[in-house]
FIZA-481718 format. One record per residue: residue number from 1; residue in three letters; x, y, z negated of N, C-alpha, C in turn. Coordinates in steps of 0.02 Angstrom, whole numbers, plus 50000, padded with zeros to 5 digits. Layout:
REM FIZA-481718
MITOR;NUM;ALA;X;Y;Z;X;Y;Z;X;Y;Z
...
***
This chain:
REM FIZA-481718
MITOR;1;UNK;50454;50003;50797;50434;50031;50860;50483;50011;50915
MITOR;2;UNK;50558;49996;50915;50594;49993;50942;50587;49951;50985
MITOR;3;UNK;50583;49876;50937;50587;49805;50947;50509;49789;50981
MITOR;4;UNK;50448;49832;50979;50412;49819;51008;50408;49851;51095
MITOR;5;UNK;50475;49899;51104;50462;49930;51162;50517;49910;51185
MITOR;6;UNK;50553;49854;51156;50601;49769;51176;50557;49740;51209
MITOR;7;UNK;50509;49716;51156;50493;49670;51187;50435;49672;51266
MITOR;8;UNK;50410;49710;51254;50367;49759;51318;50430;49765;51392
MITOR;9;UNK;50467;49796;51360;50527;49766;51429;50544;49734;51443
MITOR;10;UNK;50550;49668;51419;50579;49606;51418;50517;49582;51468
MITOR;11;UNK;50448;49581;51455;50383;49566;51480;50396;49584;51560
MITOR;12;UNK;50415;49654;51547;50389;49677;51630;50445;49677;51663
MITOR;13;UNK;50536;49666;51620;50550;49632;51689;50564;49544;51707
MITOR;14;UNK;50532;49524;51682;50494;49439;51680;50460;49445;51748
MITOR;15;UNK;50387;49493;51715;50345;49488;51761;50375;49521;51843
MITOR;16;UNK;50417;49560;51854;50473;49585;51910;50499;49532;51932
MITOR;17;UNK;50513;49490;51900;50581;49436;51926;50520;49359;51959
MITOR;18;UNK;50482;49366;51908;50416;49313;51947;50395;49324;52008
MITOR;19;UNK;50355;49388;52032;50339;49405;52069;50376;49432;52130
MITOR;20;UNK;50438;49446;52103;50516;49475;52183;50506;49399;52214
MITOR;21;UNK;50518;49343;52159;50539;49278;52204;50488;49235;52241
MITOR;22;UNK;50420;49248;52235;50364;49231;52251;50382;49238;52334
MITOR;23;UNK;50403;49299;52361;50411;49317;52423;50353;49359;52451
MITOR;24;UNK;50324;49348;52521;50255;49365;52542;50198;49305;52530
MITOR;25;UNK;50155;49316;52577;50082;49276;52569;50104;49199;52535
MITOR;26;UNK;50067;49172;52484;50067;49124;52471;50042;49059;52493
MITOR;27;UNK;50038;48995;52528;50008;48941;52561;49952;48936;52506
MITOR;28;UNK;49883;48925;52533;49843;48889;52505;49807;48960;52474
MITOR;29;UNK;49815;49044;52480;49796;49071;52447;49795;49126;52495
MITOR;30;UNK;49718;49156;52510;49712;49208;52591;49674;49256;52548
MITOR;31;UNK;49723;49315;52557;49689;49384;52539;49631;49437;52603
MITOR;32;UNK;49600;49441;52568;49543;49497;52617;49540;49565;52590
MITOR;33;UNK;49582;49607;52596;49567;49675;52578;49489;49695;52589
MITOR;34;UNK;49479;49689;52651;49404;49712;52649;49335;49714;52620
MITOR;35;UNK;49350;49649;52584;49301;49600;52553;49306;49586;52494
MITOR;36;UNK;49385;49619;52474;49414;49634;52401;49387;49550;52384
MITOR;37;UNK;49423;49499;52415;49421;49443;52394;49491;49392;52393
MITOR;38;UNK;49510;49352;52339;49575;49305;52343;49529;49245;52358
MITOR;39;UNK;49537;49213;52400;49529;49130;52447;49572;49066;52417
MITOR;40;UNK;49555;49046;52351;49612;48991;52355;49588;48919;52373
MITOR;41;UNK;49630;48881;52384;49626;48816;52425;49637;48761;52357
MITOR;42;UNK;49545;48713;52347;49547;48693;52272;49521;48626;52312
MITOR;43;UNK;49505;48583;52262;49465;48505;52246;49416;48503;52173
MITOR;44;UNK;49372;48474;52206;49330;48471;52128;49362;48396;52091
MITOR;45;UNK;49379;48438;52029;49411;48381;51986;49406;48343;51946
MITOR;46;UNK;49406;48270;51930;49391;48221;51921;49380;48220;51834
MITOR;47;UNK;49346;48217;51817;49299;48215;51764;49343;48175;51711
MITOR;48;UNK;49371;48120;51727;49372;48053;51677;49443;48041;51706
MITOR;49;UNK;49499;48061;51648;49571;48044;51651;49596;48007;51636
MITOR;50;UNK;49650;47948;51677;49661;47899;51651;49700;47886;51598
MITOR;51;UNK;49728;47924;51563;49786;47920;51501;49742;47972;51433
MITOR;52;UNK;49682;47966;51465;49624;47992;51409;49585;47968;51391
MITOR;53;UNK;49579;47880;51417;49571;47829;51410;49489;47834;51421
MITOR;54;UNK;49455;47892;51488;49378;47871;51509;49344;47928;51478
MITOR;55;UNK;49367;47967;51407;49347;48030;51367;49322;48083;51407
MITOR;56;UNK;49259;48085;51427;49247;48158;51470;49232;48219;51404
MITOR;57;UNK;49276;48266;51420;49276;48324;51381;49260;48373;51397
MITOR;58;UNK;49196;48429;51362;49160;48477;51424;49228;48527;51432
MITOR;59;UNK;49168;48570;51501;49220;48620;51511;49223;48670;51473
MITOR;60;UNK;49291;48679;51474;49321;48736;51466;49346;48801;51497
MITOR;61;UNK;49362;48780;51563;49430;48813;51597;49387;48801;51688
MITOR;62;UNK;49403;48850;51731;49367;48833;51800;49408;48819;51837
MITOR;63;UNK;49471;48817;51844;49517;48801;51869;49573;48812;51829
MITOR;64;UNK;49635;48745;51865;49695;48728;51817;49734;48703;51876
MITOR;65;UNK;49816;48683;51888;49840;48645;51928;49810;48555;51879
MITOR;66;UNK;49821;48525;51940;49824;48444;51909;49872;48427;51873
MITOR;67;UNK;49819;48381;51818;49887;48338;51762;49928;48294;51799
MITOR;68;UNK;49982;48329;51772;49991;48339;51719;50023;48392;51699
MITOR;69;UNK;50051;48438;51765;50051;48523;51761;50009;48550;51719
MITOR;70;UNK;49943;48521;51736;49874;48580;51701;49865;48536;51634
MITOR;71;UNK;49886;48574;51595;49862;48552;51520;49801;48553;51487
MITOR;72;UNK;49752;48588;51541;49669;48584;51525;49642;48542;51599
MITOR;73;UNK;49675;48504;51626;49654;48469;51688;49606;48413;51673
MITOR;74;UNK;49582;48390;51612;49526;48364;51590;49446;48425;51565
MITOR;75;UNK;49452;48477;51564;49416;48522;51561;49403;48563;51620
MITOR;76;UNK;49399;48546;51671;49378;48599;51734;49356;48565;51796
MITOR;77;UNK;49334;48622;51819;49301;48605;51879;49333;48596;51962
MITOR;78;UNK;49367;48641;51969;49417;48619;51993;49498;48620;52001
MITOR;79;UNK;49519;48598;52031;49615;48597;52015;49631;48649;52084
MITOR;80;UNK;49677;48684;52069;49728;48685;52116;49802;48677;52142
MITOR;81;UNK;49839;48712;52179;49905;48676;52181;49949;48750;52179
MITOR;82;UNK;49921;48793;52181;49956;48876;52193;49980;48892;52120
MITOR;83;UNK;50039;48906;52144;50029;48941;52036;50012;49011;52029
MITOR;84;UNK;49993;48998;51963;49941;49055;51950;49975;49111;51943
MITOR;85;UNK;50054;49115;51921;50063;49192;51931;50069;49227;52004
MITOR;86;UNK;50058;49180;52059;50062;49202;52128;49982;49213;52127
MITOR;87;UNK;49939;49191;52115;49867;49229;52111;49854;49263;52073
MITOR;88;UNK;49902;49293;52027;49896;49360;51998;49928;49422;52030
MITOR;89;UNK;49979;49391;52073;49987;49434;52121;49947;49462;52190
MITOR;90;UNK;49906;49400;52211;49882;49424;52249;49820;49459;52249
MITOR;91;UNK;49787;49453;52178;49744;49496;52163;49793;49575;52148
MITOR;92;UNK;49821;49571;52117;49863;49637;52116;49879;49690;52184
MITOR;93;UNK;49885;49632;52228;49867;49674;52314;49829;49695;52320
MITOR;94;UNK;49770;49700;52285;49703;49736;52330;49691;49795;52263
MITOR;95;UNK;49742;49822;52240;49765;49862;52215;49748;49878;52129
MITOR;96;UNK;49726;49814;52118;49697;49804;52037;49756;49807;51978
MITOR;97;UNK;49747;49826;51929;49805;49781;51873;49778;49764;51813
MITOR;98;UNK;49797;49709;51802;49783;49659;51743;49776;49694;51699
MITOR;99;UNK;49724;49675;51638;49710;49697;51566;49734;49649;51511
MITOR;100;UNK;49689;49655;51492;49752;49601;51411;49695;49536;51398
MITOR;101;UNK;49719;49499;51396;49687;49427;51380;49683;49445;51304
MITOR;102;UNK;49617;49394;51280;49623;49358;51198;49633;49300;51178
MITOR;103;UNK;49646;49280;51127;49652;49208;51098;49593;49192;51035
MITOR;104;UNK;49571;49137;51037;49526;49117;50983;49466;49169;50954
MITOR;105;UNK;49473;49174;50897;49425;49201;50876;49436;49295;50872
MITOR;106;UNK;49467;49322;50919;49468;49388;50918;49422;49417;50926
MITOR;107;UNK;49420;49499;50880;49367;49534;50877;49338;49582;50962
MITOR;108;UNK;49405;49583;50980;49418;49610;51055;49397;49581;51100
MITOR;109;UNK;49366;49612;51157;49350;49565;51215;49403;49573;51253
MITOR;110;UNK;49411;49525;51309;49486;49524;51330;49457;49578;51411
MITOR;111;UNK;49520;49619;51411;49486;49694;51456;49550;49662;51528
MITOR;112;UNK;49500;49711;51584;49521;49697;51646;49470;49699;51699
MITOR;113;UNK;49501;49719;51773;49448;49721;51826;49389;49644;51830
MITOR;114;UNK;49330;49680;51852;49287;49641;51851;49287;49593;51913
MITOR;115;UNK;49253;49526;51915;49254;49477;51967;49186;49460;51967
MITOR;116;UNK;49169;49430;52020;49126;49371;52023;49174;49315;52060
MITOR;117;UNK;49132;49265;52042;49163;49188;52075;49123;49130;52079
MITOR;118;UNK;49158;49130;52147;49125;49080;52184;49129;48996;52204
MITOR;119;UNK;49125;48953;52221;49143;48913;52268;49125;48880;52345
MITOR;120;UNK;49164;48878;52374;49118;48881;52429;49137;48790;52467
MITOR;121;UNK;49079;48784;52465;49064;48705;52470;49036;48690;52561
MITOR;122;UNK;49062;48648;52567;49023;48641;52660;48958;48583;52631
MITOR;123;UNK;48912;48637;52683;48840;48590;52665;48826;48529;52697
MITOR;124;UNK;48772;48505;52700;48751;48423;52725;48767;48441;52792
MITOR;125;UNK;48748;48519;52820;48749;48534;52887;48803;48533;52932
MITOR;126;UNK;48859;48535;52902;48918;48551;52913;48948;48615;52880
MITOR;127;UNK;48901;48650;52862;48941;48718;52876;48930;48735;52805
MITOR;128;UNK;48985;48793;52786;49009;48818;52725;48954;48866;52697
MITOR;129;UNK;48952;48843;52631;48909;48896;52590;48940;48912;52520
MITOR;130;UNK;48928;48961;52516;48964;48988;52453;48889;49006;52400
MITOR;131;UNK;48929;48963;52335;48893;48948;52282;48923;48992;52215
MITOR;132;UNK;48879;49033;52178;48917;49068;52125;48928;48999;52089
MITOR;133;UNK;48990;49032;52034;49008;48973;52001;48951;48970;51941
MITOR;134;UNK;48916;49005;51901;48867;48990;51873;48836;48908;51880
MITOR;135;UNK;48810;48919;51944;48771;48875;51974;48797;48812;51956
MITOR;136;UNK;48886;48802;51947;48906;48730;51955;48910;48718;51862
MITOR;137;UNK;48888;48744;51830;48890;48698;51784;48826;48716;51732
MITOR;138;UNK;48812;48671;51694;48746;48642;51648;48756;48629;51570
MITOR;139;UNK;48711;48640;51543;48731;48634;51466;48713;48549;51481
MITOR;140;UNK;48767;48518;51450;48759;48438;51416;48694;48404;51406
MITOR;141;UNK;48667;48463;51357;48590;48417;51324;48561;48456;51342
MITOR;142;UNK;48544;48516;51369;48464;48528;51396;48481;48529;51471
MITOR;143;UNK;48520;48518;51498;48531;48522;51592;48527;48627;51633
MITOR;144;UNK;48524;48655;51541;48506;48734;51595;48588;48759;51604
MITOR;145;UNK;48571;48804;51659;48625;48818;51706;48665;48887;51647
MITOR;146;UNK;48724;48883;51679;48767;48931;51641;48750;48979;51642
MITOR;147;UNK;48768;49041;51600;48740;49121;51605;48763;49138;51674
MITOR;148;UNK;48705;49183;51719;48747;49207;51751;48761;49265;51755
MITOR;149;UNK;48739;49293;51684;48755;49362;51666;48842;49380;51631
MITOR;150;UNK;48848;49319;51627;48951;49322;51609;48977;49345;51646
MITOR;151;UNK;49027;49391;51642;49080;49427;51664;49156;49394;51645
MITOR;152;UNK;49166;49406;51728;49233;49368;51728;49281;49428;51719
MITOR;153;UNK;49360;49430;51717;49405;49475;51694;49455;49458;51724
MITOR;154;UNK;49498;49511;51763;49563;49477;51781;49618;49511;51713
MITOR;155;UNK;49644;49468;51690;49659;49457;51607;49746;49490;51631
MITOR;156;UNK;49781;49455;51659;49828;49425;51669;49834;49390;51620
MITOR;157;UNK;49904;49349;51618;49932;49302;51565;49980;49361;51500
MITOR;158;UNK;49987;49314;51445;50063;49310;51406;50098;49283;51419
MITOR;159;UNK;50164;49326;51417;50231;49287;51426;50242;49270;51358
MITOR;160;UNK;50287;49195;51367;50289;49142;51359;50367;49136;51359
MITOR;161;UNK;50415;49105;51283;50471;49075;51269;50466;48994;51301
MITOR;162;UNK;50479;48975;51341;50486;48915;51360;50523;48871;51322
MITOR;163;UNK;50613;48902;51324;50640;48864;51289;50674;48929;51221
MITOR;164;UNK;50654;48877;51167;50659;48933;51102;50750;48959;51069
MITOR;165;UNK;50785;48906;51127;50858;48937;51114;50871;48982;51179
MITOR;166;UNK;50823;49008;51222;50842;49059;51258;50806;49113;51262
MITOR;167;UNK;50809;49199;51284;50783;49243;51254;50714;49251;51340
MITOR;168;UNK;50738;49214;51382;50703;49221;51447;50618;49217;51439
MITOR;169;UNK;50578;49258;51451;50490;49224;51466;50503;49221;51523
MITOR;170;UNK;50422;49189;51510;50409;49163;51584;50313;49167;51573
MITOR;171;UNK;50300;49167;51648;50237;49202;51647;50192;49141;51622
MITOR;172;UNK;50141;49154;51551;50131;49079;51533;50081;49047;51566
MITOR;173;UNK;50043;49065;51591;49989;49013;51634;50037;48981;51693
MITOR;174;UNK;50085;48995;51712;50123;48945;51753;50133;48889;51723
MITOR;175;UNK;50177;48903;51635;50195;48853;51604;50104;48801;51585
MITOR;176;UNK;50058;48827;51582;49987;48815;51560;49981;48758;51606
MITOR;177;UNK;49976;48797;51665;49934;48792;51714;49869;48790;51737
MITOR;178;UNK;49835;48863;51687;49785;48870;51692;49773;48915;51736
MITOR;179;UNK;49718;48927;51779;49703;48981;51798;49645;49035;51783
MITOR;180;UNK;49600;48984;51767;49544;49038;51732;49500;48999;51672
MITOR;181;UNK;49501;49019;51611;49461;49009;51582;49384;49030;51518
MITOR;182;UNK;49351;48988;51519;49283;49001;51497;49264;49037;51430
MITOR;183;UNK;49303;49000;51388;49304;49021;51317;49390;49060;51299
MITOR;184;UNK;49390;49084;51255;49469;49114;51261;49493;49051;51210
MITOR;185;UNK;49526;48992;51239;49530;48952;51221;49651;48951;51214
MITOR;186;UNK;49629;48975;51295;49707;49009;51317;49707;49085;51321
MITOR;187;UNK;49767;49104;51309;49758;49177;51352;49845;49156;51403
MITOR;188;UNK;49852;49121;51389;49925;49090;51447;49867;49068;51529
MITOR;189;UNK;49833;49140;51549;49787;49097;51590;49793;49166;51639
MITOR;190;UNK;49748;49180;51678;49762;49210;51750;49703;49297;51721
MITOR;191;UNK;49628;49219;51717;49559;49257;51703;49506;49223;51652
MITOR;192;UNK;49492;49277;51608;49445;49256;51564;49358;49286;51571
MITOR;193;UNK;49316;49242;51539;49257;49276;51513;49249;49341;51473
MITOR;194;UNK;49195;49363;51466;49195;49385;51404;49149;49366;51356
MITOR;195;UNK;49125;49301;51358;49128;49246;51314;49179;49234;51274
MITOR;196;UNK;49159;49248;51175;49187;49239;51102;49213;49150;51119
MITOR;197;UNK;49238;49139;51060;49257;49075;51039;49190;49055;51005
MITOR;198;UNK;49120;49109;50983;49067;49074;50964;49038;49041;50999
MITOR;199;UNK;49040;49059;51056;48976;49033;51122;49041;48957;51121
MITOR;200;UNK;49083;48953;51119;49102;48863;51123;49075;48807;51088
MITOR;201;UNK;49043;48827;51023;49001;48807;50979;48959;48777;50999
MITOR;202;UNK;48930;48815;51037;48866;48795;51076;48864;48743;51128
MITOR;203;UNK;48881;48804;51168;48897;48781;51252;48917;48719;51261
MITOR;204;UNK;48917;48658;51259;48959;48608;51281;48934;48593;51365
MITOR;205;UNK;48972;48608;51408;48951;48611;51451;48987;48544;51522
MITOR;206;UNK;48940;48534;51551;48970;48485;51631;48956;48503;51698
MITOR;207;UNK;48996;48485;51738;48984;48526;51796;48893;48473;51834
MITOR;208;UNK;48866;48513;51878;48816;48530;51901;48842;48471;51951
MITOR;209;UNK;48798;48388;51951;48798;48334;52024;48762;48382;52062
MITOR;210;UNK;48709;48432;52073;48659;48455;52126;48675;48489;52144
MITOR;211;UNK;48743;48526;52125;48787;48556;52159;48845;48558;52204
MITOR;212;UNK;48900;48529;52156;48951;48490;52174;48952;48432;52226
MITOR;213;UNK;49006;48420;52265;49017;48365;52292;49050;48335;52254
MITOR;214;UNK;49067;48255;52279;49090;48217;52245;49162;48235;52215
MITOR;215;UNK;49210;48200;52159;49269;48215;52132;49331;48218;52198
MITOR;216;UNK;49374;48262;52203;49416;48241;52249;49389;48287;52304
MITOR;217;UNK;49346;48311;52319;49313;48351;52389;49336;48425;52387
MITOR;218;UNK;49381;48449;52437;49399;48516;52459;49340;48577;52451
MITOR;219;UNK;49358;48624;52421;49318;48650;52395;49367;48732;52424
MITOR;220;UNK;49341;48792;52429;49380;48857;52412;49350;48876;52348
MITOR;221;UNK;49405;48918;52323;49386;48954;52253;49393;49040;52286
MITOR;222;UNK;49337;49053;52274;49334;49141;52292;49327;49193;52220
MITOR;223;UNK;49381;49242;52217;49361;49286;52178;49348;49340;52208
MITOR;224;UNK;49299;49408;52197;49279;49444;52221;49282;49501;52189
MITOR;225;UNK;49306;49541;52176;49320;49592;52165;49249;49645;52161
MITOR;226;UNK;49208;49668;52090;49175;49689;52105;49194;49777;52086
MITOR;227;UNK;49237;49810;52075;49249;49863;52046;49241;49927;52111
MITOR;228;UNK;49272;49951;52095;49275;50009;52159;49315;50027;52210
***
C-alpha cells in the first residue's frame, strides 16, 4: 500500500512540475470557455513516410507531433506541433479532470470527460467549415465512414521513466507524442476512444480524399467538450 501511494505522488508531483513550467496560454492552442472548446493549430499528415520506405499504414491515432517526435506519425490524420501535456492542460481550464487511459486488450473502458471532435477545414469558398472527425476517415475495403457513434475521452496520459537510471517521470504522451488515439493502442496519449483493441481487427481504416484537403494543408483540430 505504501509503495503504491509512492508512486501516486511521484505522478502528481511530475504532473505539478509539467504544468508550473508550461507558463500561461500556449502558441498554436486557443481556449473558449464558452464553447467549452480547445482550438489547436494542425496539418493534415502525409500518408507515405520516407524512412518507411512508401508503407501506408491505417490509422490509428488522430493526431501526433511529426516524425520523428510522433512515434505514430505514420498512423494519423493530422500532426501537430503543441505538446500534448500543454493540451491537457488546457482542457483542464475549462474545469474538467482527466480519467484513466487503457492499454491493449483491457477489460476496462478507458473513463473521462466526454468530447466531440472536429476539424475545421476552409472550403472551396474560402471560408471555414467544421467537419466532425468521423467524417474524415473510411474503412479501407468497403469506403463506409467511421462510427459516429464513438465516444471520445479525455484520458490523460501515464507517466513515463524516460531514463531507467533515474527515478524522474515525465508526462508520457510528450515522450509519445501522441495526442489522441483510436484504438487503445497507447495510453502515453492525451485522448482515447472507447473503442476495444477488438474493433482494430477489423477497422483498418484511411483518411476520407472527399473530405480532406491535400497532405500538408492547415487544418484546426477542435475538441468540444460535451459534459455539463
Amino acid at each position: 500500500m505504501f509503495r503504491r501511494l509512492s508512486i501516486a505522488a511521484g505522478c502528481l508531483v511530475a504532473f505539478t512540475a509539467v504544468f508550473s513550467a508550461s507558463g500561461g496560454d500556449a502558441p498554436g492552442i486557443k481556449v473558449d470557455k464558452d464553447k467549452k472548446t480547445i482550438t489547436i493549430d494542425a496539418k493534415v499528415a502525409a500518408r507515405k513516410l520516407e524512412h518507411l520506405k512508401g508503407e501506408i499504414y491505417p490509422l490509428e491515432v488522430i493526431a501526433t507531433l511529426p516524425h520523428p517526435k510522433g512515434k505514430k506519425a505514420h498512423e494519423t490524420i493530422v500532426t501537430v506541433d503543441v505538446t500534448p501535456s500543454l493540451v491537457h492542460k488546457a482542457i483542464e481550464s475549462l474545469g474538467l479532470k482527466a480519467g484513466a487511459p487503457v492499454l491493449g486488450e483491457s477489460k476496462e473502458p478507458p473513463q473521462g470527460p466526454e468530447f466531440d471532435v472536429f476539424l475545421e477545414i476552409v472550403g472551396e469558398d474560402g471560408e471555414p467549415k467544421k467537419v466532425s472527425i468521423d467524417k474524415c476517415m473510411v474503412d479501407r475495403k468497403t469506403g463506409k465512414a467511421f462510427p459516429k457513434t464513438v465516444k471520445w475521452r479525455f484520458t490523460g496520459s501515464k507517466m513515463v521513466q524516460p531514463d531507467p537510471n533515474k527515478k524522474d517521470l515525465a508526462y508520457g504522451a510528450d515522450e509519445s507524442g501522441t495526442l489522441m488515439v483510436i484504438f487503445p493502442v497507447a495510453d502515453a496519449t492525451v485522448m482515447q476512444t472507447n473503442l476495444t483493441m477488438e474493433f482494430e481487427k477489423y477497422m483498418k481504416l484511411e483518411t476520407n480524399p472527399k473530405v480532406l484537403p491535400k497532405e500538408g494543408t492547415p487544418v484546426k483540430l477542435i475538441l468540444q467538450s460535451i459534459g455539463k
